[in-house]
N, C-alpha and C positions, 0 to 999 in steps of 0.2 A: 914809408911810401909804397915801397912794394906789395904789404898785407893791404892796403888801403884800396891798390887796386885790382888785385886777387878778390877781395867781395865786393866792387863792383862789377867787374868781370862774369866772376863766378857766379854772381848773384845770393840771393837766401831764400830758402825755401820755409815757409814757417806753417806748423799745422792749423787746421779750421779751427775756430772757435768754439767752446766745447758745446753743444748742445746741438751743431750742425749736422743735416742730413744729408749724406752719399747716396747718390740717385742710381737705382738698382739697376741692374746690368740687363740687358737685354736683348735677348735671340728669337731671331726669326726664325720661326721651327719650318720644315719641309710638311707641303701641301699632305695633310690627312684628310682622314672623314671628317674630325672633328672640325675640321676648319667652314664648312657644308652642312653642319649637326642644324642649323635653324633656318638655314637658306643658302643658295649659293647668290646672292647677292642683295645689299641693304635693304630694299624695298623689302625681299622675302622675309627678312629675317624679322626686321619691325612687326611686320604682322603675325609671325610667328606665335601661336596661341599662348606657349611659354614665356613669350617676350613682350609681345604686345603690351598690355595693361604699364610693365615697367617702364618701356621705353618711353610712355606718356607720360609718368608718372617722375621719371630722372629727367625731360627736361618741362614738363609742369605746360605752363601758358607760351612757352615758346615755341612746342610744337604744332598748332592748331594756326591756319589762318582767322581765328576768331577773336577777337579783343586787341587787349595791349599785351605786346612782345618785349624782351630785352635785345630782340636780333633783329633783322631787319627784315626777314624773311621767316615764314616757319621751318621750323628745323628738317623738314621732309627734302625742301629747295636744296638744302647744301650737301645733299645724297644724290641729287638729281642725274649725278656720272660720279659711278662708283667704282674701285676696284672689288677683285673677288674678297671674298671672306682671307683672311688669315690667322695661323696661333703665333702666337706670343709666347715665349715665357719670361717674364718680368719680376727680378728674385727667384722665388719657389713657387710662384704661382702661372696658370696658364691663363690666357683669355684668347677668345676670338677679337679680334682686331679689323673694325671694319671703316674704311677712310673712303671719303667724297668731297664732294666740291659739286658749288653751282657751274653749270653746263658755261654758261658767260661769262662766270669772273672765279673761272679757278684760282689766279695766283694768289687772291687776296678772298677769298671766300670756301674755307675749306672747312672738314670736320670730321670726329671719330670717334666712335662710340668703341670700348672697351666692355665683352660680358667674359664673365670669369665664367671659367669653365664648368662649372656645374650651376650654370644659370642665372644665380642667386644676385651676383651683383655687378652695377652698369657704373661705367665713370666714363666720362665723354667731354670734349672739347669741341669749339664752333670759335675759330676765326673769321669776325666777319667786318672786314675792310678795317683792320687796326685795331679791331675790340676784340678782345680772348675773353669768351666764355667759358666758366667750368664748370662741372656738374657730378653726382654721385648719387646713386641709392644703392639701397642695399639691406639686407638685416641691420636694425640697429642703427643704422648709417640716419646721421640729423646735418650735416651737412662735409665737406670736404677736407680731411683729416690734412697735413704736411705730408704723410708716408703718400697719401692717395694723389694728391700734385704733382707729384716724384713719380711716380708709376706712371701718371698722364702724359705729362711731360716729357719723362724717357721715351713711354711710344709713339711720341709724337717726333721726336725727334731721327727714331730709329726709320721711320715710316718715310719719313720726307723725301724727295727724290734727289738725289744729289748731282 
């Protein structure tokens, strides 16, 4: 009776199931140049001659007031009050980190684009009133890997105001 309730008590602790991902660890690095390298804030960076084309291109038809959307808004609206640029480092890799929200429905309308630090590649989130959207391009990149969820996700979480 007494072992009986030593592991309830105690409880048990049993490892992930094998194939499971640990979602990389995450530091907010202190304000650099690099943090500024495309814009000091969302608007600039989009347009940013290096970024532009991609930024279209990682979220496709949802960034354009033009056609059918998967959002409710074009993806420009949930940048509309932005904080400044920030790095990342997420694992071994750096990324600017840039998070917004519509001007009228921040709690439930947020967003954040992820560019790695030498340009190359975009992975971005848009909560929009209950819907999580994800996104990626990149060299090679055909759509959003497990590791690249786990990257999103962490900076999303690291990012959030507590």
């Amino acid at each position: 009776m007494v072992l009986l309730g030593t592991l309830i008590v105690g409880g048990c602790v049993l490892a992930p199931p094998a194939g499971t991902l640990d979602p990389p660890r995450v530091e907010v690095l202190a304000t650099d140049a690099r943090a500024v390298r495309y814009g000091a804030e969302a608007a600039q960076v989009f347009e940013h001659p290096e970024i532009r084309d991609k930024v279209r291109a990682l979220f496709g038809r949802d960034w354009s007031a033009d056609g059918a959307r998967w959002v409710s808004a074009p993806v420009p609206a949930f940048f509309s009050k932005s904080s400044p640029p920030q790095v990342l480092r997420i694992g071994e890799t750096d990324y600017i980190a840039l998070v917004g929200c519509m001007a009228a429905a921040c709690a439930t309308r947020r967003a954040l684009v992820l560019v790695s630090a030498d340009g190359e590649r975009l992975l971005a989130r848009v909560d929009d009133g209950g819907l999580t959207h994800l996104y990626a391009f990149g060299p090679g990149m055909i759509t959003l890997t497990p590791e690249d969820r786990l990257v999103v996700e962490a900076a999303w979480r690291a990012l959030q105001p507590h």
